[in-house]
C-alpha positions as semicolon CSV with decimal commas, in nm:
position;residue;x (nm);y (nm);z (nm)
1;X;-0,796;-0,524;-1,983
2;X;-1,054;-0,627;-1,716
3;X;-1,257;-0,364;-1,517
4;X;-1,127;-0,560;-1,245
5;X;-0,735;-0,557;-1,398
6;X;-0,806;-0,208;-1,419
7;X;-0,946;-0,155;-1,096
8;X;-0,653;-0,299;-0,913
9;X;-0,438;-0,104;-1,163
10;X;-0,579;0,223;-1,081
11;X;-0,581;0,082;-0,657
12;X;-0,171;0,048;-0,662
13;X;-0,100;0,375;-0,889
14;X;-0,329;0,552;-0,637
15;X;-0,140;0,359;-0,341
16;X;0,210;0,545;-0,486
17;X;0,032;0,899;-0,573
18;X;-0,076;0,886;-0,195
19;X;0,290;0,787;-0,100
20;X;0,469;1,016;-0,332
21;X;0,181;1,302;-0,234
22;X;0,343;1,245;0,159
23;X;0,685;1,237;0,081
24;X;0,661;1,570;-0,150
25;X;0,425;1,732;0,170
26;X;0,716;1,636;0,377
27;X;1,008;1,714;0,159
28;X;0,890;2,092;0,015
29;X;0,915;2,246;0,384
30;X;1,251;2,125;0,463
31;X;1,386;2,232;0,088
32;X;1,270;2,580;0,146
33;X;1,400;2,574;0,531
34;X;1,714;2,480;0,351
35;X;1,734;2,723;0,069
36;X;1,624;3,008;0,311
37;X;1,927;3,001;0,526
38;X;1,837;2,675;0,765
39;X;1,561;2,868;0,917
40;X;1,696;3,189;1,002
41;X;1,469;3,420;1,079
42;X;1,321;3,726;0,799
């Protein structure tokens, strides 16, 4: 493998870490709003 194979390797894994990074940031809030009684207050 080419630095440059590699390179562009490592560019789309990173593109997918940064996409699945967003959808867990988004996703982990609503589970626990769900798990927790949709919201209800402590």
């Amino acid at each position: 493998m080419s630095i440059a194979e590699f390179a562009s390797y490592m560019n789309d894994n990173f593109v997918c870490f940064k996409a699945a990074m967003l959808l867990g940031a988004a996703f982990v809030p609503f589970y626990v709003w769900q798990r927790s009684g949709r919201g209800k207050r402590t």
